[in-house]
C-alpha positions in Angstrom: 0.0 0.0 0.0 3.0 2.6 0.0 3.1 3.9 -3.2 -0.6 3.5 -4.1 -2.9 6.7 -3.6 -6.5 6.6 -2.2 -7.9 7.4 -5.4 -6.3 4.2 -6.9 -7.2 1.9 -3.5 -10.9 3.1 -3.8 -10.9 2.4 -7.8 -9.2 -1.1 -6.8 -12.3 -1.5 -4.3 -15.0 -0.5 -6.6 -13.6 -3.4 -9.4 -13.9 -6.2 -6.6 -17.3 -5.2 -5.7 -18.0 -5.2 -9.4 -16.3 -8.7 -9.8 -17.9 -10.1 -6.4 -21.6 -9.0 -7.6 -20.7 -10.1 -11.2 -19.8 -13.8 -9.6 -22.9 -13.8 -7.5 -25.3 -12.4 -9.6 -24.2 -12.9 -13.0 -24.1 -9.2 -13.7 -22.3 -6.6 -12.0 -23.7 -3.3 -11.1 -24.2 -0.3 -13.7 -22.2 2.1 -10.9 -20.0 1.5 -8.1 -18.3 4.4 -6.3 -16.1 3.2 -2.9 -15.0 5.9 -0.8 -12.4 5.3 2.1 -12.8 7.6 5.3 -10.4 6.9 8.0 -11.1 3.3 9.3 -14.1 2.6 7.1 -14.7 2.2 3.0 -18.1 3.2 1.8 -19.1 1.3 -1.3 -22.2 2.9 -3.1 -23.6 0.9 -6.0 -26.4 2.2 -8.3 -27.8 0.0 -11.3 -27.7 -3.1 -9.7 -30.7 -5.1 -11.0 -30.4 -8.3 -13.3 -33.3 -8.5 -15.6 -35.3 -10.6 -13.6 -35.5 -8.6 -10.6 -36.2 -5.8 -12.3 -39.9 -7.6 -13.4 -40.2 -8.5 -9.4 -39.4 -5.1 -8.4 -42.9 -4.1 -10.1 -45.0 -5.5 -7.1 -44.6 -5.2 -3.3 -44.1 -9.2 -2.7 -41.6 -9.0 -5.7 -39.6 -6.2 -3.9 -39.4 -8.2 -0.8 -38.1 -11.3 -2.2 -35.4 -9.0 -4.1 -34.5 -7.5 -0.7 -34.3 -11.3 1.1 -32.5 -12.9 -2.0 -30.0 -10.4 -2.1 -29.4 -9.9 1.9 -29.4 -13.8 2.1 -26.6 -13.9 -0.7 -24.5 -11.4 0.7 -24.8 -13.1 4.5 -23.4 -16.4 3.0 -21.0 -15.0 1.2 -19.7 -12.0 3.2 -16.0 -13.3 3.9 -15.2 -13.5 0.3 -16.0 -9.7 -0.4 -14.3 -9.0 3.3 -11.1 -10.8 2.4 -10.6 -9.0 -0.8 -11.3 -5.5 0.4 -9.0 -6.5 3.0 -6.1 -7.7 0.6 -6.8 -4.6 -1.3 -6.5 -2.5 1.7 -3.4 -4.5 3.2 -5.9 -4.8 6.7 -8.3 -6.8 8.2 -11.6 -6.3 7.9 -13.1 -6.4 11.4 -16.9 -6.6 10.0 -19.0 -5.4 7.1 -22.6 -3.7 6.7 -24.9 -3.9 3.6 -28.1 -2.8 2.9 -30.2 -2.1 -0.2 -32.8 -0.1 -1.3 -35.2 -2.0 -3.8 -37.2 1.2 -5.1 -33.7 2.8 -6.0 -32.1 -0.5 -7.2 -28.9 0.6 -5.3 -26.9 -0.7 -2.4 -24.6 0.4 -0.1 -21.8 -1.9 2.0 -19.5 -0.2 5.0 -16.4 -2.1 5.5 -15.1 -1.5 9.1 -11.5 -1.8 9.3 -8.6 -2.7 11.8 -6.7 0.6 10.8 -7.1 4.0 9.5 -5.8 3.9 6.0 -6.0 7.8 5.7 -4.1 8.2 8.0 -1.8 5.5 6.8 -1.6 6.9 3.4 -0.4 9.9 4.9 3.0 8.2 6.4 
């Protein structure tokens, strides 16, 4: 992590979100922004519907099986997302939020890490 700005560690970020929603959903989102603040990374992605889900989003039961799919997907398979932020990062991640907002079709994930890279980027 010595050389590499925060710029290039949040652009590093957004591509493994990308990859790790590609992998579980077979499409990636349209728009993935990750912003790193002290001990955390923010990851903010827009456009994140597969065809499918965009015909349940239609109803109120379709919306709430989007929501359950997609939180029960990302509770199995948290640690892989974790561990790659993490080797991105060169920390641990100590535990990770995600929620999503069906009417949107967006998402947003908070990292919580062991160290503040800002501060480490700094040194």
């Amino acid at each position: 992590m010595n050389r590499l700005t925060r710029g290039a560690l949040e652009a590093e970020v957004a591509n493994a979100v990308v990859k790790f929603h590609r992998e579980q959903q077979g499409r990636g989102p349209h728009d993935v922004r990750a912003h790193i603040t002290g001990c955390m990374v923010v990851v903010r992605s827009t456009g994140i519907f597969t065809p499918t889900e965009m015909h349940l989003a239609g109803s109120e039961e379709g919306r709430r099986l989007i929501r359950s799919s997609r939180q029960e997907l990302r509770a199995i398979a948290h640690c892989e997302i974790e561990r790659s932020v993490a080797d991105i990062l060169g920390c641990n991640v100590l535990f990770s939020y995600y929620d999503i907002n069906v009417p949107n079709a967006e998402q947003i994930e908070v990292y919580i890490l062991d160290v503040d890279v800002e501060q480490k980027l700094r040194t």
